[in-house]
N, C-alpha and C positions, 0 to 999 in steps of 0.2 A: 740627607743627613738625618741623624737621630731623629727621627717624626715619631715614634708614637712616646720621645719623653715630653716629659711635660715639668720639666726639673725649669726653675725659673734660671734665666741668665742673670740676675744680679742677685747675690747674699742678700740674705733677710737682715729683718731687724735692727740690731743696736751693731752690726760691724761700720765701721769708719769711713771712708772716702779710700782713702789708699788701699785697706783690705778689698774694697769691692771694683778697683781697677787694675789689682793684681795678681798675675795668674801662674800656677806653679804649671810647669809636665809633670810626667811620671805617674802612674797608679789610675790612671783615670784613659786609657787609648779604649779604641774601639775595639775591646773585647766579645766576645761572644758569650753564652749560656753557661758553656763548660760542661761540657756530659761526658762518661766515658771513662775514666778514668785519670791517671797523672800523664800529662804530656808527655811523648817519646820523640825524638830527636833523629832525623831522619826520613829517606822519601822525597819523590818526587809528585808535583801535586802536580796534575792534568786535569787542567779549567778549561773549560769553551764560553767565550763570548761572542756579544755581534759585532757586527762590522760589513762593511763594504770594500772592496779594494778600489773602487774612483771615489772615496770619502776618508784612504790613509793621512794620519796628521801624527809626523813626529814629532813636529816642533810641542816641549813642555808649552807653551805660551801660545800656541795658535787655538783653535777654534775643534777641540776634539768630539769628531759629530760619530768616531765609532767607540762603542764601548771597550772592545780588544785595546783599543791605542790606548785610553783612557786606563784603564787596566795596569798597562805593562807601564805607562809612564809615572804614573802616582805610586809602583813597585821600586821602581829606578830613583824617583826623584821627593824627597820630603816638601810639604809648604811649610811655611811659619809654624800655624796653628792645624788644627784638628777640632775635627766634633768628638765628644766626650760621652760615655757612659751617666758620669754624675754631674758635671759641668758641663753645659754646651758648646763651650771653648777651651780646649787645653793646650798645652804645646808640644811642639813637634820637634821644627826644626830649631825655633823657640824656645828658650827654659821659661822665658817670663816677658811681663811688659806692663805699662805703668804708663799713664798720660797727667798728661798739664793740668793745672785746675780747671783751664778755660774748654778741657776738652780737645783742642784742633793741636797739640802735639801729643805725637808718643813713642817710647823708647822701648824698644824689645834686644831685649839678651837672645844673641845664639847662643843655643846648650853646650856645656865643656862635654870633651872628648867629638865633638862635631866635626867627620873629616868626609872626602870626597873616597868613592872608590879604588883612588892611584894611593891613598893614604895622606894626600894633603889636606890642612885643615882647614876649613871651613871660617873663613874673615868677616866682617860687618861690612868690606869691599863686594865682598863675592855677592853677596846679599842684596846691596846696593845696585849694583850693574845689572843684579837679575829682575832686581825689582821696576828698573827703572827699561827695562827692555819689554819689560810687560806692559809698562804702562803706555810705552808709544807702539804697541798694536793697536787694531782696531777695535777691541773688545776690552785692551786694557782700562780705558777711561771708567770702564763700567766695574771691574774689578778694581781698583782705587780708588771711591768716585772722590773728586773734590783733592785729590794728591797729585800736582805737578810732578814731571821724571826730576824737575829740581829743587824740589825740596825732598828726595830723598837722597839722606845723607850721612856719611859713618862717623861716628862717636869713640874714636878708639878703635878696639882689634874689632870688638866682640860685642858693639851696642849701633843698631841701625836706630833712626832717626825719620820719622815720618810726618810731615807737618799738612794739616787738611787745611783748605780755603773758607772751612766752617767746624762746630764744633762738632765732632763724631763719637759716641759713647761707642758704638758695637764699629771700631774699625778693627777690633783683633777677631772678631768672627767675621769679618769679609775679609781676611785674610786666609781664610781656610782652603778655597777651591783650588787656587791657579798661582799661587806665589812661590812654585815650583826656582829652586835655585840651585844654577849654573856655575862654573866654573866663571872670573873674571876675563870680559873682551876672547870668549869663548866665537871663534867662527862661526856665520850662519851654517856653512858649509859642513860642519863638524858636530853641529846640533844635536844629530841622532845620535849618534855615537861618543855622546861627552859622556864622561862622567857621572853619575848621580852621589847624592848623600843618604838612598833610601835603604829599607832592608834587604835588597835586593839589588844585583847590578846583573847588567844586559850579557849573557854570552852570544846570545845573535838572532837576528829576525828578519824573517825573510817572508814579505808577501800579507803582512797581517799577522804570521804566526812569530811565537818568540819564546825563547827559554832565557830563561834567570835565574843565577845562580845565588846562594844563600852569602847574605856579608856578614861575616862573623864579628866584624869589626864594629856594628852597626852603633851608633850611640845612646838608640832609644831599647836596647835592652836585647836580650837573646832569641832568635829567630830559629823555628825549630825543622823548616824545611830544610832540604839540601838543595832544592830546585823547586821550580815551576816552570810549567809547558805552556803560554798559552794559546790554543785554537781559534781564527778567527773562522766563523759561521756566516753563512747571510742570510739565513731564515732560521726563525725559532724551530720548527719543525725538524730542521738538520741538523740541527743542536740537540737537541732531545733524543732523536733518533740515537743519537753517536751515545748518549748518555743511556738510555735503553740499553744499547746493545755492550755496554761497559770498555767504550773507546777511550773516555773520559769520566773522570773523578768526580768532576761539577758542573753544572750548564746554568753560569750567571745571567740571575733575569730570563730564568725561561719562560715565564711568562702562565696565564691562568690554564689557558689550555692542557701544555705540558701539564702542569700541579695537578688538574681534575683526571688525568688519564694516569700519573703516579702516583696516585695517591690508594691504589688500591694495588699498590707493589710494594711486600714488606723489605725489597732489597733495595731502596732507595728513598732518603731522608726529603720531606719536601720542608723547606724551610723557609715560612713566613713572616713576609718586614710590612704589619699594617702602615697605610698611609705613607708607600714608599715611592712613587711618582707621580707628579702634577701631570694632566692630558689634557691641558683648555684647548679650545678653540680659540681662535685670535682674529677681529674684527678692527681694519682699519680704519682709523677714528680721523684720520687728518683729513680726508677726502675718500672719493667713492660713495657706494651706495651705504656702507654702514656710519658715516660721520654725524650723522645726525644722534645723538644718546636717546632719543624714543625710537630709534628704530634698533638699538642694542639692547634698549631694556626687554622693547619684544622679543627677542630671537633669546633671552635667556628668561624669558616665559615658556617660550617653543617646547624647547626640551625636556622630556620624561625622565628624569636625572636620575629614578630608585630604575627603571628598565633599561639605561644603559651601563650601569654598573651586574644590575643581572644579565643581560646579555654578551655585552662586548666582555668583562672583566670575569662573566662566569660565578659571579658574586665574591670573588677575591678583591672586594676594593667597598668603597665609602661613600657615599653622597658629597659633593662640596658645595661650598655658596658663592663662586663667581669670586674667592678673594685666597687669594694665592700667599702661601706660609703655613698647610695648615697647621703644622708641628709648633708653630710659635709659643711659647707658654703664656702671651697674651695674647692667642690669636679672641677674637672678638666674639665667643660662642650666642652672646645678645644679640648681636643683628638674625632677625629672624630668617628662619632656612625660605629661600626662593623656591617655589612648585608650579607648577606647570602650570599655565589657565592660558589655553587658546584663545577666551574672548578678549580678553583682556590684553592679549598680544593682537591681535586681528586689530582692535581700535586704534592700538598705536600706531602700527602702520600705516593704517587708515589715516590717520590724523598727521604722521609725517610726510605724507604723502607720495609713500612707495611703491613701486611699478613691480605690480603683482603679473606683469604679462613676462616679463623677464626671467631668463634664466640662469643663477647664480653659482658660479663656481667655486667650490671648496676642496683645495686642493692640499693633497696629504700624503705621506709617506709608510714605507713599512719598516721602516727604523726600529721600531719597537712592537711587538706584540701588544693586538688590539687598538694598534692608532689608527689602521685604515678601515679598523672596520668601527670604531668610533663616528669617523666621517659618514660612513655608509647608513648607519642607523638612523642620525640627527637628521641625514637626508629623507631619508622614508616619515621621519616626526615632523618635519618640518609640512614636509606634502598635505599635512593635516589643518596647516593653517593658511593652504593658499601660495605657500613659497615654494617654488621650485629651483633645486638645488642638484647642480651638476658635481658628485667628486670624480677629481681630476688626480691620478696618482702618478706622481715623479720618485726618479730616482733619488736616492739621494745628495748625490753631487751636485744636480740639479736644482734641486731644493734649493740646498742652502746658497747656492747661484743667485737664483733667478726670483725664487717666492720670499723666503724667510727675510725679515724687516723688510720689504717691499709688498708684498700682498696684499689683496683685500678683505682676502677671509679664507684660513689653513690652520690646522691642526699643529701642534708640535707639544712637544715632552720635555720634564725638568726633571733632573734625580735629587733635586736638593728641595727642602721643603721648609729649617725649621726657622723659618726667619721670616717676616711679613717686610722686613726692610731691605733683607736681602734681595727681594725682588723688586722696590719699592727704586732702589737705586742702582739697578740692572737694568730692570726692564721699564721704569713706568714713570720715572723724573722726566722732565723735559731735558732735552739733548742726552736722554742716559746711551750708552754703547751701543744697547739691546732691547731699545724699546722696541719693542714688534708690534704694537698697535700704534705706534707713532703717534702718542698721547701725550697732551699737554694741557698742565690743567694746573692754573695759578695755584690754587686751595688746596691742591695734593702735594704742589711744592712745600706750602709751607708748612705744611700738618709734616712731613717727612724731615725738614728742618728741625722743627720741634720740638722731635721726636728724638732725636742725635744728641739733639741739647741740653736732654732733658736725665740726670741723673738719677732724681729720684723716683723709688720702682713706682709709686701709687700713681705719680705723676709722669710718669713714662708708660703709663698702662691708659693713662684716660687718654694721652696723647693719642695713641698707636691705637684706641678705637676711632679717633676721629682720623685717621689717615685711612684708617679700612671701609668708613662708612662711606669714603666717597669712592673710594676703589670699589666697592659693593654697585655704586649707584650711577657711575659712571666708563667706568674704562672700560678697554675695548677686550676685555678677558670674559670668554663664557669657560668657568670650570666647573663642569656637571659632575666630578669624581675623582675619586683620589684610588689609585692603582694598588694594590700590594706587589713589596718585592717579592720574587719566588725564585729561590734559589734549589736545583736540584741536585740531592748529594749523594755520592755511593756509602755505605755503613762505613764504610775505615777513615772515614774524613770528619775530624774534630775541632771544633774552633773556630768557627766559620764566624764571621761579624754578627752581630745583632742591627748594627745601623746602619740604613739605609746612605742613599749619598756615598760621598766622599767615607763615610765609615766602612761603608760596603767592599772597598778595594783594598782594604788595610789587610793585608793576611798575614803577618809575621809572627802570629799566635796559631794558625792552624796547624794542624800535625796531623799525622796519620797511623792509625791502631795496625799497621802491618809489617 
């Protein structure tokens, strides 16, 4: 999402309690630059994303590990909320929302004229059922944290009702990813092919690939396609290729490589989102060889953090410090940047008393451009302090099988960035949905508490550096860098998002000069 703003999530100054917990749509979606002239109406856009065909996921509510599905679903289907231009949260599916004084309730308005694709409208029921289907997936816990499927509940037509187990300030921005919403007591059966409320609704999809036609009816305003194509890819390389040879209009997230090879072609746009995907390493903390924290703090000494952003990333991407958000507008820029010092890692280990005879497996995927070869690097850095490091590379079906929240040490990627809590209560609370270092750590619970509780900005800013200092000093996250998105575009293609994440896929403002 929005990573390189830095617009604050709460109103300054002398605004009220109520102005700074309530939030209007309209004028604030994820727009693009604007270059080119006045938009024209018309045209079918031909996008290529990745994707796997043994990693398809139609379900809005399951676990979508390809970008293609991700893609076509968040075209089909609105969430609540949205990451914003000038606000970090705005509404979507949403006109507004407003919480308790106590924090732990809040009431969000579905927007008038909000109807489904067959023309029915859009209830605080339908809302309800979808939200509460989300939340008993597996990943749902993590997307709601702290909201029972029964405390969500409808307030009339057109006012949903969310009550948390604690107090929560930012639950309309963890509302933004995956609060995709269904049709009421919608069959699993019938899942791919329901309905959506987005700008776009599904003409058909076959294999990964999918077309979508323009919904003229849309609520959140006029959509200037008549269609989208989208291509699923399974390597960057055949993505680009297709885009070279003008198969395709865009190749989403092609990645550094592609960018450095277009970038000396005046007939295609390379179009970069700094600080548009997290690439840590993941180091599990509950047992194994990494549970020990001096044997984490070494291995994120190990790494040469400025040579794998120049190598793997091509230098399309940033340094990071091991703390995951960077886009936050409080992320913690005080805690001093982490650099390499081999001796100083050698001691720790030493001193943990790690088996340097052993050989350790870091296992990773090609999901995305520059993640296996991320692994490949850290392995030859590592060799420098005595660690020897096996990369093991799986499919991705595989992956998310057998490695992901179960490993002891793998690589994986985040497209959302601008939230230090959004990961905080994803991945790194104890019992969160998606801890992947399987981390638990009393004093980050409570810093991440506190932090929910806490309204005011001076006092929600010191908070949220002592929740980062110990994610800094302890968790099982090594993040040597932050990615740029690269999106490549042919000239007649306008509009294209500026925000990363979830902004990234909003295309109801692009249009085409032909």
């Amino acid at each position: 999402m929005d990573w390189n703003r830095r617009q604050v999530l709460w109103a300054g100054g002398g605004m009220g309690a109520a102005a700074l917990f309530t939030a209007c749509g309209g004028g604030d979606s994820a727009r693009s630059s604007g270059s080119g002239g006045k938009p024209r109406k018309g045209g079918t856009l031909r996008i290529g994303a990745l994707g796997r065909s043994s990693a398809i996921t139609r379900d809005p509510h399951g676990t979508q590990g390809n970008e293609s599905d991700y893609l076509v679903i968040a075209l089909v289907h609105d969430t609540l909320t949205a990451p914003g231009l000038k606000d970090n949260t705005v509404g979507r599916l949403a006109s507004s929302w407003k919480p308790s004084k106590d924090l732990t309730t809040w009431r969000f308005t579905v927007a008038k004229g909000a109807a489904f694709h067959d023309g029915t409208p859009v209830t605080a029921d339908d809302v309800v059922w979808s939200l509460r289907r989300l939340r008993n997936t597996p990943a749902g816990a993590a997307r709601l944290p702290g909201i029972k499927a029964d405390h969500i509940t409808a307030e009339g037509k057109d006012t949903v009702v969310l009550v948390s187990d604690f107090a929560n300030a930012e639950l309309p921005l963890l509302t933004r990813l995956s609060t995709f919403v269904l049709k009421k007591n919608t069959p699993d059966k019938d899942i791919a092919e329901a309905p959506g409320t987005g700008p776009f609704r599904l003409d058909w999809y076959r294999g990964g690939n999918a077309r979508l036609l323009r919904n003229a009816h849309w609520h959140g305003g006029p959509v200037h396609l008549d269609a989208i194509e989208v291509t699923m890819f399974e390597s960057p390389q055949a993505m680009a290729n297709a885009m070279m040879s003008g198969q395709i209009d865009v190749a989403s997230n092609a990645g550094a490589v592609a960018a450095r090879t277009a970038a000396a072609r005046k007939d295609i746009q390379v179009v970069r989102r700094p600080n548009d995907m997290a690439m840590p390493l993941v180091m599990r903390t509950s047992g194994g060889p990494f549970a020990d924290p001096g044997v984490r703090a070494a291995m994120k000494l190990v790494v040469d953090r400025k040579a794998m952003v120049r190598q793997v990333l091509s230098g399309y991407g940033t340094v990071a410090n091991d703390i995951l958000g960077t886009g936050d507008p409080d992320y913690a820029t005080s805690i001093p940047q982490r650099h390499r010092d081999l001796a100083r890692a050698r001691k720790l280990l030493k001193d943990a008393g790690f088996d340097f005879s052993r050989t350790y497996e870091l296992v990773t995927t090609e999901d995305v451009p520059g993640l296996a070869e991320s692994a490949t690097l850290f392995a030859s850095q590592a060799r420098e302090a005595g660690i020897k490091v096996e990369v093991v590379k799986q499919e991705s079906g595989t992956f998310y099988q057998k490695t992901w929240l179960k490993g002891d040490f793998y690589t994986n990627y985040w497209g959302t960035n601008d939230s230090v809590v959004f990961f905080a209560s994803k991945t790194m609370t104890t019992g969160s949905g998606q801890n992947e270092a399987d981390w638990s750590d009393k004093a980050f619970d409570a810093a991440y508490h506190k932090v929910l509780a806490t309204p005011d900005p001076k006092a929600r800013t010191a908070a949220l550096k002592d929740l980062q200092q110990i994610e800094y000093e302890k968790s099982g996250y090594l993040l040597w860098g932050m990615a740029d998105g690269i999106d490549l575009a042919a000239p007649a293609v306008h509009g294209l998002p500026q925000l990363p994440g979830y902004g990234r896929v909003q295309l109801e403002n692009v249009w085409l000069a032909r």
